[in-house]
C-alpha distance (Angstrom), angle and dihedral (degrees) to the residues before:
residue distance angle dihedral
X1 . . .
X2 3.85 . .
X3 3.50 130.1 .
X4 3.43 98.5 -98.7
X5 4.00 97.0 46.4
X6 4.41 85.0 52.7
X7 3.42 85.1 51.3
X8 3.94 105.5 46.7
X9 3.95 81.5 41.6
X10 3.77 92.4 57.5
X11 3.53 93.7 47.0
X12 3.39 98.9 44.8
X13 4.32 88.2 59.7
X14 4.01 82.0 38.7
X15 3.84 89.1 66.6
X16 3.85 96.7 43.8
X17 3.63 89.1 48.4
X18 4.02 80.0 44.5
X19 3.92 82.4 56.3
X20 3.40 103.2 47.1
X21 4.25 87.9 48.7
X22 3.96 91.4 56.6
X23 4.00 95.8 43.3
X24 4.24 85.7 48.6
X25 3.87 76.6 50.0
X26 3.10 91.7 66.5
X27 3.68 97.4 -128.8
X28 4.03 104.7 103.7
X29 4.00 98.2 37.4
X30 3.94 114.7 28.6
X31 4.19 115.8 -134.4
X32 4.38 93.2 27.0
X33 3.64 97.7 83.2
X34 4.22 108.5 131.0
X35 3.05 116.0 171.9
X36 3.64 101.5 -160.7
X37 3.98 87.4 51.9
X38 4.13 93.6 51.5
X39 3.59 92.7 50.4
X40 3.93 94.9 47.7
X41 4.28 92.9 45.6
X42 3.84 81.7 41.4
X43 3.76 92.0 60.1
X44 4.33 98.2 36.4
X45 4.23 75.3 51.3
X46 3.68 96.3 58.6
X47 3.69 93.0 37.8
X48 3.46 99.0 57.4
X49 3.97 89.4 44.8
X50 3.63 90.9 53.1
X51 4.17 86.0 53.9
X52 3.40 89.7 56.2
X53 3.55 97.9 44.1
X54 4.17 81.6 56.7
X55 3.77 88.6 51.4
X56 4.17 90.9 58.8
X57 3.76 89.7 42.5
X58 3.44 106.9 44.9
X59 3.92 100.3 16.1
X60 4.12 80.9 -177.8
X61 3.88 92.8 65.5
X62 3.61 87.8 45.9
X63 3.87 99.4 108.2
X64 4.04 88.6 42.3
X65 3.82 85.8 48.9
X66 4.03 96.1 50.7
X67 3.95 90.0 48.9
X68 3.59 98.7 52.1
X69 3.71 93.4 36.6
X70 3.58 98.4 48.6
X71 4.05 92.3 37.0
X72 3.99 93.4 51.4
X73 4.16 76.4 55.0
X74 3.66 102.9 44.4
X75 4.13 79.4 48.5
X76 4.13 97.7 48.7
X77 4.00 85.4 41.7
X78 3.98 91.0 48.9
X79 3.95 88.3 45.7
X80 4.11 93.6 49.6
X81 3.84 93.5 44.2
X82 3.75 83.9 51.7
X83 4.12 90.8 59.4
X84 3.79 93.0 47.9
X85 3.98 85.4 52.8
X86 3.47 90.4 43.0
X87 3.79 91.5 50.2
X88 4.01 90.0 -116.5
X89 3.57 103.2 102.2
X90 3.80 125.6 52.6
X91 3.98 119.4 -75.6
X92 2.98 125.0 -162.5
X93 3.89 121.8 144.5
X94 4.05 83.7 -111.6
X95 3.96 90.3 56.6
X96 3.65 92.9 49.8
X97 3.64 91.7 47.1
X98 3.60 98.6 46.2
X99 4.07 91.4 46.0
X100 4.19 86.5 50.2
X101 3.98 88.9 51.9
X102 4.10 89.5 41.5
X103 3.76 84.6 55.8
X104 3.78 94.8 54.7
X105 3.54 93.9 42.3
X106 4.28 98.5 50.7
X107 4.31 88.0 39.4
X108 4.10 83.7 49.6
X109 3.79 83.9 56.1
X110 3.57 103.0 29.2
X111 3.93 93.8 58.4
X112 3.98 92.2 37.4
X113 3.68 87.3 57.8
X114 3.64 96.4 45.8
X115 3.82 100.3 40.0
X116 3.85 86.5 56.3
X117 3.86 120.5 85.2
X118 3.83 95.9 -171.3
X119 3.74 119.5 43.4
């Protein structure tokens, strides 16, 4: 994995998670805005595109970067499929479905980035 693959990675879960914040907006699907749930996929968002900024910046710190970008994801995405579970967080068949793909898509990333000595 090279800089520039971590980064287009990251960004590329930073605009689903971008997604997800708008529809919980309210703005893209009418009747699944949640607050709580726009702010928190709002947040993972602008984590992961301040990892990637890190990557193009300091291409050295890129590995570091993806780990703690992508964990701090995998984490946020962990704690909001844990509310829908719970019964907290909004769920609808398309939330669950969305958080199961998420997961795939940040432990894709998270493992690349860790496996890989040189980034």
């Amino acid at each position: 994995m090279r800089a520039r693959t971590a980064r287009a990675w990251m960004l590329t879960e930073a605009l689903t998670l971008g997604i997800a914040s708008t529809v919980h907006a309210g703005y893209l699907l009418p009747g699944h805005a949640h607050t709580p749930a726009r702010i928190a996929e709002a947040v993972i968002a602008t984590v992961l595109v301040l990892a990637s900024v890190e990557t193009w910046l300091r291409p050295a710190h890129a590995r570091r970067a993806a780990i703690v970008g992508q964990g701090f994801a995998l984490l946020g995405t962990l704690v909001g499929l844990g509310t829908i579970v719970a019964g907290i967080g909004p769920g609808s068949i398309g939330d669950v479905v969305y958080h199961a793909l998420l997961l795939v898509l940040l432990i894709t990333g998270l493992a690349w980035a860790v496996r890989c000595r040189q980034v």
